[in-house]
C-alpha positions in Angstrom: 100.9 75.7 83.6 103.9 77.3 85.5 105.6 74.2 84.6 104.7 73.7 81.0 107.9 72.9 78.3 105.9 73.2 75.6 106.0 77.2 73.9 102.5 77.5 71.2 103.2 80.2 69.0 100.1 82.6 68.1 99.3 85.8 67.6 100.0 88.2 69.7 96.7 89.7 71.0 94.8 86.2 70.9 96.9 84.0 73.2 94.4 82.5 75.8 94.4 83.5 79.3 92.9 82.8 82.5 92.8 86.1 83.7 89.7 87.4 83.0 87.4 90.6 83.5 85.6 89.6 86.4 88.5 88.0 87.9 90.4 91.8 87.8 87.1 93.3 88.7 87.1 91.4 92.1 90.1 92.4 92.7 90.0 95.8 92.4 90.8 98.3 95.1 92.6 97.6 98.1 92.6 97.6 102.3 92.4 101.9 103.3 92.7 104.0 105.9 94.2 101.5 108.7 93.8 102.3 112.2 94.3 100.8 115.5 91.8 100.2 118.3 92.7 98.4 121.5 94.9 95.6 120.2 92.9 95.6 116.8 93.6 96.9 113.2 91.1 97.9 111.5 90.2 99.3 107.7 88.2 99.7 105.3 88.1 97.3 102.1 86.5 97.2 99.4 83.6 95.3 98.0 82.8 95.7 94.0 80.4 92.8 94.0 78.1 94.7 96.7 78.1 98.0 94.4 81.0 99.3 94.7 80.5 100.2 98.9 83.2 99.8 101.3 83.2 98.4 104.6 84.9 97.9 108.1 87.5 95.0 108.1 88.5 93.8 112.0 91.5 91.7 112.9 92.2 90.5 116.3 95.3 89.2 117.8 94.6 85.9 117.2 94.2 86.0 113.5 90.6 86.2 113.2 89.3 88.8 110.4 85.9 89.4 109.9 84.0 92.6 108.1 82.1 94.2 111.2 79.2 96.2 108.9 77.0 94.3 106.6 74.9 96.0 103.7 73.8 98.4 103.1 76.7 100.4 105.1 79.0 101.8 102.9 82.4 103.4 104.8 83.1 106.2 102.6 83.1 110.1 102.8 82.9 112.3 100.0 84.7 115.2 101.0 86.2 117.2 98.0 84.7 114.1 96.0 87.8 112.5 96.7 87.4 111.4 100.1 89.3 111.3 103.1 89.9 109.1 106.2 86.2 108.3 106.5 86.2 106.4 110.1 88.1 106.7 113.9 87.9 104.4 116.7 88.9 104.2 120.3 88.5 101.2 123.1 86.9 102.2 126.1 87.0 102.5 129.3 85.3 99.3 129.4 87.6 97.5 127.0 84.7 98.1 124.1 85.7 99.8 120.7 83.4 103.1 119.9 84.0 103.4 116.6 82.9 106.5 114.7 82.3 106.5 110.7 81.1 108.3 107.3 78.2 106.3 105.7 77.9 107.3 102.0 74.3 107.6 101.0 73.7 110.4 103.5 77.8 111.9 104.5 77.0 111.8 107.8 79.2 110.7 111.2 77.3 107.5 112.8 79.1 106.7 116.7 78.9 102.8 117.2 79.4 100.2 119.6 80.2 97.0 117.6 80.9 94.9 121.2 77.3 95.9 122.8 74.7 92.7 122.0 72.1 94.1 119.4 73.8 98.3 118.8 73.2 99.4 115.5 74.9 102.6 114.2 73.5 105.6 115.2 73.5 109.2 113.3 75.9 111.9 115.0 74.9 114.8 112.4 72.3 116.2 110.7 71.5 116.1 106.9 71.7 119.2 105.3 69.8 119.5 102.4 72.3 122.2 100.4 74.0 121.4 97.6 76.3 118.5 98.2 75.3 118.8 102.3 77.6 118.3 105.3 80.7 116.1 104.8 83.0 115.1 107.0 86.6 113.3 107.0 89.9 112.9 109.2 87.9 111.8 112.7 89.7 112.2 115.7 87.7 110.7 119.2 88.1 112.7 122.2 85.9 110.3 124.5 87.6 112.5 127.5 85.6 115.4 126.0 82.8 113.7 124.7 83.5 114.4 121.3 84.6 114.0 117.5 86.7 116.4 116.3 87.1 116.2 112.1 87.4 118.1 109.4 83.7 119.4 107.7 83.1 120.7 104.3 79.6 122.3 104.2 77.9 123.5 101.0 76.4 126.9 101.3 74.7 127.2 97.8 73.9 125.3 94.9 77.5 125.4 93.0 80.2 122.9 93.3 82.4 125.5 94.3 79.8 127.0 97.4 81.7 125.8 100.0 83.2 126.2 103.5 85.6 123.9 105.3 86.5 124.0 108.6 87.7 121.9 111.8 84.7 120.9 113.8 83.7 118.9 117.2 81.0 117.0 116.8 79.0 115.3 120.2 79.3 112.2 120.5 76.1 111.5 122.4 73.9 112.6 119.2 73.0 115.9 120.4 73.7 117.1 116.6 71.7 114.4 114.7 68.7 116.6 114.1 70.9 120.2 115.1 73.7 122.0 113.1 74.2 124.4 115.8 75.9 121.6 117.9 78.4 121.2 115.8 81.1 123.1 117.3 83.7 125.4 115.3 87.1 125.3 116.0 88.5 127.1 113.3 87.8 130.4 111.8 90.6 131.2 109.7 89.4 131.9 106.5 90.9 129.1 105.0 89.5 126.9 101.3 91.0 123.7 102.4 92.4 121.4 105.4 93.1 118.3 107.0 92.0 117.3 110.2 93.6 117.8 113.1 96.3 116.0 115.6 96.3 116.2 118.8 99.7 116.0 120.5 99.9 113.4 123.2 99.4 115.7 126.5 96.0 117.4 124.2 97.5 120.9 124.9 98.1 121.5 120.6 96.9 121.0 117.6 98.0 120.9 114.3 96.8 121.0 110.7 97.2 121.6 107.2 95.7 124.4 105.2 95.9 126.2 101.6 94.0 128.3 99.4 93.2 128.8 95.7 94.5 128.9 93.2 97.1 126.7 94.9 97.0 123.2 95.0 98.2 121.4 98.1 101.5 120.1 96.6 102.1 124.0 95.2 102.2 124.9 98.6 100.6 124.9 101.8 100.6 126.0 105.4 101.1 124.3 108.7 99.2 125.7 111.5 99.4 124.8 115.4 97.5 126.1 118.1 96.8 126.1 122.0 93.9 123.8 123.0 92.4 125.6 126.0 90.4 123.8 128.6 86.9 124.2 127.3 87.8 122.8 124.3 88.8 125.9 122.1 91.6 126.6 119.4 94.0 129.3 120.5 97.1 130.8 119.6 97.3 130.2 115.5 100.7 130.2 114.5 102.2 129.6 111.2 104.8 126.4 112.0 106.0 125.9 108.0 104.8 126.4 104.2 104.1 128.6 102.3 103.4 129.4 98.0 106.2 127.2 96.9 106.6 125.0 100.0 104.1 121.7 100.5 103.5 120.1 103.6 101.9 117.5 103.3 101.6 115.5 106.7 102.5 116.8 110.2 102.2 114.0 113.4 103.2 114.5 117.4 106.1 112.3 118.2 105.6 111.1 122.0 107.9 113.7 123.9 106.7 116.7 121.8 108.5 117.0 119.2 105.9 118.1 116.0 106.9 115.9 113.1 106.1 117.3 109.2 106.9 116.0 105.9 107.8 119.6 103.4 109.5 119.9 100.0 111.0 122.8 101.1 114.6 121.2 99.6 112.7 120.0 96.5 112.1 117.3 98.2 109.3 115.9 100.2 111.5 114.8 103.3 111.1 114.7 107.3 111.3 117.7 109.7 111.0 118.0 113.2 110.3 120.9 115.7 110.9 120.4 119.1 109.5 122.1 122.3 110.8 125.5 122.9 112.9 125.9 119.6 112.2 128.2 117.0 114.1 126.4 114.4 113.0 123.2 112.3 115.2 120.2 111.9 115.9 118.2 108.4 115.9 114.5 109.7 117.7 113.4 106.8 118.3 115.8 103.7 119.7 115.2 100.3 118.6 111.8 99.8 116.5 112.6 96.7 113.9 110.9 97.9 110.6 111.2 97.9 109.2 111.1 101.9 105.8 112.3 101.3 103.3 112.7 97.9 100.7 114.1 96.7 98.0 114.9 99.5 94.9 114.1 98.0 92.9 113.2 100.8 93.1 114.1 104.3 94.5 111.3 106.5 97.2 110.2 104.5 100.0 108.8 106.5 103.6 108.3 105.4 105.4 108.8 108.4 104.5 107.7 111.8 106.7 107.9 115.0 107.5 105.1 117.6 107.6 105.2 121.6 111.1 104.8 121.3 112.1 108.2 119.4 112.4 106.0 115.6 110.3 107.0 112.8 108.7 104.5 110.3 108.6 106.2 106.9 107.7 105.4 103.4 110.3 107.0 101.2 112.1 106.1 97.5 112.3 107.6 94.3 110.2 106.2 92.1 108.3 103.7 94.4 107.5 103.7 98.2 109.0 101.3 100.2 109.3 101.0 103.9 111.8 102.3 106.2 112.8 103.1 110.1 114.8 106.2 110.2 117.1 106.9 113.2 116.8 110.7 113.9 119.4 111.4 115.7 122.0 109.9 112.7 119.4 110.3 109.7 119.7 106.8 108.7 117.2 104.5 107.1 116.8 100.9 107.8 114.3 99.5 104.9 111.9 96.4 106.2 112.8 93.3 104.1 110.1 91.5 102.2 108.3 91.1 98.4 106.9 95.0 98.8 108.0 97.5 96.6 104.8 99.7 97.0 103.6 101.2 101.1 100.5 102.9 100.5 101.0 106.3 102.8 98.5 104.3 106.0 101.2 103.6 108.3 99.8 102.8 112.2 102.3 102.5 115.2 101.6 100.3 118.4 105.0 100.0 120.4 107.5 98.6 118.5 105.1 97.1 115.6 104.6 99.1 112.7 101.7 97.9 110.2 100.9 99.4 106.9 99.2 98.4 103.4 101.8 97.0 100.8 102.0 95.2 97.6 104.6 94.0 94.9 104.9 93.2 91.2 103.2 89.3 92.2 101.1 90.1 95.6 98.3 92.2 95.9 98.0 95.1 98.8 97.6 93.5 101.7 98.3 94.1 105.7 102.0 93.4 107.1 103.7 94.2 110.1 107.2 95.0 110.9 108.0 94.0 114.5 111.3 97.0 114.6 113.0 94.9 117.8 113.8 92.0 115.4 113.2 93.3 111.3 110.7 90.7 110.8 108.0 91.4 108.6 104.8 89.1 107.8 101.4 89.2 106.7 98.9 89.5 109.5 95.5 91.1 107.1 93.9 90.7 103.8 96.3 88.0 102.9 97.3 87.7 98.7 96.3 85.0 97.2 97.4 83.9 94.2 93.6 84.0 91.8 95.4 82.3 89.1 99.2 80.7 88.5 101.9 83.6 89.0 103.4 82.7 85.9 100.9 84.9 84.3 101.6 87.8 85.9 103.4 90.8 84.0 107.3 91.2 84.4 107.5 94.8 84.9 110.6 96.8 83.8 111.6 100.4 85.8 112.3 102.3 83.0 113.8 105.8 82.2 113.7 107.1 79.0 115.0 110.1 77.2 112.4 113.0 75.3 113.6 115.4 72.4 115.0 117.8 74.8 117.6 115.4 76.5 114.7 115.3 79.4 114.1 111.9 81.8 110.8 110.1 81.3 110.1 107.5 83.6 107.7 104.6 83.3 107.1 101.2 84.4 106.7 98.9 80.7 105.3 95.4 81.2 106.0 93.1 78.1 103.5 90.8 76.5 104.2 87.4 78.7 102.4 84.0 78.8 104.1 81.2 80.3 102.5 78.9 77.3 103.0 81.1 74.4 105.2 83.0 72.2 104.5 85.4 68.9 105.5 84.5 65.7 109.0 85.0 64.8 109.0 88.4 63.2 105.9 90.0 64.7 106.1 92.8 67.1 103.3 92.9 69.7 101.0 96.1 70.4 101.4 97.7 72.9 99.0 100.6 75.0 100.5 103.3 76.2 98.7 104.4 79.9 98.9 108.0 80.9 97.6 108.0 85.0 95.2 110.4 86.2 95.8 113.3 88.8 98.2 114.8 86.6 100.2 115.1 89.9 99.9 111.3 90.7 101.9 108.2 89.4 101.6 104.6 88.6 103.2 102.1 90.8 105.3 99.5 91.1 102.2 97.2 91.8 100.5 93.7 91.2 97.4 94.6 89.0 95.1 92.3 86.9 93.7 95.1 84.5 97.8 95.1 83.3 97.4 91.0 83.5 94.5 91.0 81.6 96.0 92.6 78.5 99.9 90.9 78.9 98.3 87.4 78.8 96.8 87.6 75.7 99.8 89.4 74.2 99.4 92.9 74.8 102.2 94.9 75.8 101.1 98.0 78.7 103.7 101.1 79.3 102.7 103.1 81.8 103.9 106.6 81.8 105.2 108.8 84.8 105.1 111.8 82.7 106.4 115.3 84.0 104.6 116.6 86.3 104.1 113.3 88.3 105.2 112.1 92.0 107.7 110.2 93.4 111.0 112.2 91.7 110.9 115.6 93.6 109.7 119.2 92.4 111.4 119.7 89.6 110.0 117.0 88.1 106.7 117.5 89.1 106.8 121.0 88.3 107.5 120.5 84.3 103.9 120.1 84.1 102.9 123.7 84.9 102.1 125.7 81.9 102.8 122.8 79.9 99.4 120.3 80.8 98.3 119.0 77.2 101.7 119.6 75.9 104.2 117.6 78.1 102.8 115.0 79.4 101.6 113.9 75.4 105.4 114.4 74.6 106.2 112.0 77.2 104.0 109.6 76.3 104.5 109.8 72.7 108.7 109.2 73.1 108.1 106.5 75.2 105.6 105.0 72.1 108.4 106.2 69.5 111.2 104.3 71.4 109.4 101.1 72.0 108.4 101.5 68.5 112.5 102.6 67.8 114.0 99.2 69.9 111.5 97.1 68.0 109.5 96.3 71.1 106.3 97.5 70.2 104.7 97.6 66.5 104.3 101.2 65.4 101.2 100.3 63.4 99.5 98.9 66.8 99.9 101.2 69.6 96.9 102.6 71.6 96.8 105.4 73.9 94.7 105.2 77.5 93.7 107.2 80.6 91.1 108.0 83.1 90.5 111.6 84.6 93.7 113.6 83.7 95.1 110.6 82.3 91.5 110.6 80.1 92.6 114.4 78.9 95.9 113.3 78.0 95.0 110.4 76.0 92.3 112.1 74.2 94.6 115.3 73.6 97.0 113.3 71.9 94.5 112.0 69.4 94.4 115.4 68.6 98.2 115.6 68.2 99.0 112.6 65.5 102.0 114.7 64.9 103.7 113.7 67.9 102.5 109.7 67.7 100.0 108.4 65.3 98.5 106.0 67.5 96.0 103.6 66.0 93.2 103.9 68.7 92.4 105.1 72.4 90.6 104.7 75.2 89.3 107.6 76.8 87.9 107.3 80.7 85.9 109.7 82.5 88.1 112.4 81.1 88.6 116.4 81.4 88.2 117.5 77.7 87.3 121.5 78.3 89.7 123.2 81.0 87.7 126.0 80.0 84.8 124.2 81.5 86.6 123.6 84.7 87.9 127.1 85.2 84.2 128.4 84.6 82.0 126.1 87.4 82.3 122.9 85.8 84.1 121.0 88.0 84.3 120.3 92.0 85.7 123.2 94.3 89.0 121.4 94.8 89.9 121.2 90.9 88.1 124.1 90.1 91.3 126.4 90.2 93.9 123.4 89.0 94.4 125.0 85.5 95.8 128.1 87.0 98.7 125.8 87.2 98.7 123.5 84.7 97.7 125.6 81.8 98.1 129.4 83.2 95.4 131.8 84.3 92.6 132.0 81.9 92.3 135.8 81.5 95.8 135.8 81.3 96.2 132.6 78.6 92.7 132.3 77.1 93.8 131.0 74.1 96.1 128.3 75.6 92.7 126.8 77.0 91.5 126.7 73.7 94.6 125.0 71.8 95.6 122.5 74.3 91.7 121.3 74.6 90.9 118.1 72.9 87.2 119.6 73.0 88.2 122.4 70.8 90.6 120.0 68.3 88.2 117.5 67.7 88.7 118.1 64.5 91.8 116.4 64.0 91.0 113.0 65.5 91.0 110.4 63.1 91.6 107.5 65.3 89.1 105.2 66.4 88.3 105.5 70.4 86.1 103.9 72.9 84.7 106.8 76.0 83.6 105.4 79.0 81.4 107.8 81.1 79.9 107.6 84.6 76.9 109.7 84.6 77.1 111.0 88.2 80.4 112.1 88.0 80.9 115.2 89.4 84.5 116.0 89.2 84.5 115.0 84.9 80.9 115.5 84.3 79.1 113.6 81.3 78.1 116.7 79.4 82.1 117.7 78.9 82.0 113.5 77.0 79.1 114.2 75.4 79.9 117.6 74.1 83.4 115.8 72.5 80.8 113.1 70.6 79.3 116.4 69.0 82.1 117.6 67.7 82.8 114.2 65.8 79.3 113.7 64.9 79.1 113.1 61.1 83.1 113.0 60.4 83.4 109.4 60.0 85.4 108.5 63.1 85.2 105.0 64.4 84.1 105.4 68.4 81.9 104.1 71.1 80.0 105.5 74.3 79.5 103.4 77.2 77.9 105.3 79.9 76.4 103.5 83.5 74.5 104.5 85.7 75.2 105.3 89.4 78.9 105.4 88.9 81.0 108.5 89.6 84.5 109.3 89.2 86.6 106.4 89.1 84.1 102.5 88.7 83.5 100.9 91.7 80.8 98.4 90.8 82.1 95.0 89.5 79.3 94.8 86.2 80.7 98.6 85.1 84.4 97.0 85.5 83.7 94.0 83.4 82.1 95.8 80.7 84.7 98.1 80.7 88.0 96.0 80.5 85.9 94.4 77.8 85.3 97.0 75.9 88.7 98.3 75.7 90.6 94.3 74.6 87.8 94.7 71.9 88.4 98.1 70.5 92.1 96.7 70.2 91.3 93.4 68.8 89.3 95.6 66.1 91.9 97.6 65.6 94.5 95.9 65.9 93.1 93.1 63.5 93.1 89.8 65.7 90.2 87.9 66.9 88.7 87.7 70.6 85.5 85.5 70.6 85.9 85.2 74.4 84.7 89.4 74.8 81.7 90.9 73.4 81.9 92.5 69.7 82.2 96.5 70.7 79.9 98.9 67.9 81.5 101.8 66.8 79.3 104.1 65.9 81.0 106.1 62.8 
């Protein structure tokens, strides 16, 4: 097709495509949490048509790549909901691996020895039968001492929010299977939230990340170091950086010392260093106005990793994330060539080789190594390949537009495109209009079929980096605070009016779409026709009462986000109220589909169905598709399919064009 020299006109919205919903199901999700063990790489991947699980992914020098746990295992912690680094190996004495992981179904830590004939994982910790149990994340193996040390989050009640988190050492010969009181404490500072630890190179410190409510870790954190003493214990607790309006959001040992820390303490999250014996932290390379770091959603995120030889791979840019060697001693960066415009922050270092996760516009994440001696980069894991001709793919466009106020709004807008057809000469296409979830999160700069699926049959996708979102410093991220429900549908809806404006996009045919935040965004501006009458939306797994969420209804992580976003609720109670889409349900008159996992527990079901009660009898076109055993964000291939779906047939409705090739969605009036 790529070289085809006849155009068909048609239709926008009806053009035929090979790019369909199971195709961008199986390739959903990507290679996570890389580590190395011996002369192996390692991660996790995922697998949608095995119900959603993850596994273990193993690559050996020579090429060979083979995933090391069959069903049912499932390599996944649930720590905060989110998740975290859910595994850790070592090689032994022996040459063997030990590897250590999170299983799923029951959270805990199995120890396993993939290389001994006939092992099969065995359980480290104990099942705890309170609330959401005993979850760990961010392993670190101390085979010297015997032990596991990780981060644990253990529910002490019933709530979402009853819970304790603390650093914890965890046997490694299975003493604590059936016995909490093997689990050893290390920390006892009080704290709601951290990471897990690292370990300098000699063992002698330790360092972590910690914060509190009603902060959110990229409001501002704290990093702490201590004294490992001989029998294993956590001494000498200082505060290294952070604070209420400083985030650190990743701190590493480089191999003389030195303590290495990503902070937005300039605005900016950029690299610092601390050496031995000063008092004084170093910027590495200030005023770029870049972004170093993100968001630090899950412990074990890695964006900067140092080398044996005193270099620092990074993942930096403004915008996007690409690659980079920085020189400390001059502050320059030395970006890896190659197609990649997106690192995922999973950086590992072995000598002089750096490997991370990375995809572009036409090439899905996969696993590629920088050799640093000689800048060349290839593909050594979890090769791309092509599932259909390129010349389907989307041609994104980096874009910044302007809002009312004279404000930037960026966003990355991929035009309708079809190498075999055109739209009629006259006839704008529609267009959907994504707002990401988080709020403090981003789209990226990224190969996706969900975006193919809808620009090969004509379908125009802009997704929005409203304010408040990573990747363009503090400032930018900050304009969300106060202002959740309020700025980020401005943004949206003057990037919808100026594609509407340059006469890219028809006005009468543009659709609004999230999932999570992104979910409360689109269904707020339903609400708000005033800023951009959209035709029709599609609302995923959303927040719809923040009142909800400040009063128990959401996970303990979340639970104090609205401080932030929206203000205090004793201070602003009716804020919550007038920026809800709950409590203006009223005003939508837009058709919408909802899509609902009922064992989420971050956006529960009852805050969806609660919305569907507000409409009841008003006349307003929508559809609820709920499934079963999926929680916040689908992982199973059948929910996917339906899904994507759904959605190309609420806009074919709408819209006014036909799709025989999906099933005919009901909207319930």
């Amino acid at each position: 097709m790529s070289s085809m020299t006849t155009v068909t006109t048609a239709p926008y919205g009806t053009w035929p495509s090979p790019v369909g919903a199971a195709l961008a199901a199986s390739h959903d999700g990507r290679p996570e949490y890389l580590g190395a063990v011996g002369e192996d790489i390692w991660w996790t991947a995922p697998r949608p048509a095995e119900g959603g699980r993850r596994t273990l992914v193993r690559r050996s020098p020579d090429g060979a790549e083979e995933s090391v746990l069959p069903p049912p295992w499932n390599v996944r912690s649930g720590f905060t909901e989110y998740g975290g680094c859910p595994w850790a190996g070592v090689q032994g004495a022996d040459g063997r691996p030990l590897v250590v992981f999170v299983h799923f179904p029951d959270q805990r830590l199995y120890g396993w020895e993939p290389d001994e004939p006939g092992a099969v994982p065995r359980p480290l910790t104990p099942v705890s039968g309170t609330g959401g149990g005993l979850r760990w994340a961010d392993p670190v193996i101390l085979a010297d001492r015997g032990e596991v040390w990780c981060v644990l989050e253990e529910f002490t009640g019933p709530a979402p929010t009853d819970v304790r988190r603390t650093i914890a050492a965890v046997p490694l010969d299975g003493s604590a299977a059936d016995d909490r009181t093997a689990v050893r404490e290390l920390t006892g500072d009080g704290h709601r939230f951290s990471t897990g630890p690292r370990l300098s190179p000699d063992g002698s410190r330790v360092a972590w990340i910690v914060w509190d409510h009603p902060r959110m870790p990229w409001d501002g954190t704290e990093l702490l170091t201590g004294s490992v003493t001989d029998d294993g214990r956590i001494e000498d607790v200082r505060v290294v950086a952070g604070g209420p309006e400083e985030s650190v959001c990743q701190a590493e040992w480089a191999p003389d010392g030195a303590l290495l820390y990503l902070s937005d303490a300039a605005g900016w999250w950029e690299p610092y260093t601390l050496r031995p014996g000063e008092e004084s932290p170093r910027a590495l390379c200030p005023g770029r106005g870049e972004e170093f770091g993100s968001a630090l959603w899950k412990p074990g995120m890695r964006w900067l990793a140092p080398l044996d030889d005193g270099l620092i791979a990074v993942v930096h840019g403004k915008g996007t994330a690409v690659l980079g060697i920085l020189d400390p001693a001059s502050g320059d960066v030395v970006d890896a060539a190659g197609p990649w415009t997106e690192w995922a922050p999973d950086l590992v270092v072995r000598g002089e080789r750096v490997t991370g996760v990375a995809s572009g516009p036409d090439r899905g994440y996969e696993i590629v190594e920088l050799d640093t001696r000689t800048g060349h980069t290839r593909v050594t894991g979890a090769a791309h390949r092509d599932p259909v001709d390129p010349a389907y793919y989307p041609r994104p466009e980096v874009r910044t537009f302007t809002g009312a106020d004279g404000r930037e709004i960026h966003a990355i807008v991929h035009p309708p495109h079809h190498p075999g057809y055109t739209g009629p000469d006259g006839e704008r296409p529609p267009y959907v209009v994504r707002a990401h979830g988080g709020p403090t999160g981003r789209y990226y700069l990224a190969f996706d079929l969900e975006v193919a699926y809808f620009t090969s049959r004509g379908i125009g996708v802009a997704e929005v980096n409203y304010g408040g979102s990573t990747g363009y410093g503090r400032a930018y991220r900050n304009r969300l605070r106060g202002n959740w429900g309020a700025a980020d549908v401005a943004d949206c809806a003057a990037v919808a009016r100026a594609l509407a404006d340059e006469g890219a996009a028809d006005p009468a045919r543009i659709a609004v779409s999230g999932g999570s935040a992104g979910g409360w965004t689109a269904a707020a501006s339903l609400t708000r026709p005033e800023e951009f009458p959209y035709a029709c939306g599609t609302i995923v797994y959303p927040v719809l009462d923040p009142l909800a969420w400040a009063d128990g209804g959401t996970h303990d992580l979340e639970s104090r986000y609205t401080d932030s976003l929206i203000g205090p609720v004793d201070e602003v109670p009716e804020r919550y109220r007038e920026r809800s889409p709950l409590h203006r349900a009223d005003r939508i008159t837009a058709p919408f589909l909802l899509l609902q996992g009922l064992d989420d527990a971050i956006c529960p079901p009852e805050q969806s169905e609660a919305l569907l009660e507000r409409i009841a009898g008003r006349g307003v076109p929508h559809a609820y598709l709920t499934f079963e055993g999926e929680g916040h964000g689908f992982r199973r291939a059948e929910t996917m399919v339906t899904a994507l779906e759904a959605e190309l047939s609420l806009y074919a409705r709408t819209f006014g064009f036909e799709r025989p090739d999906v099933p005919a969605l009901e909207l319930t009036p």
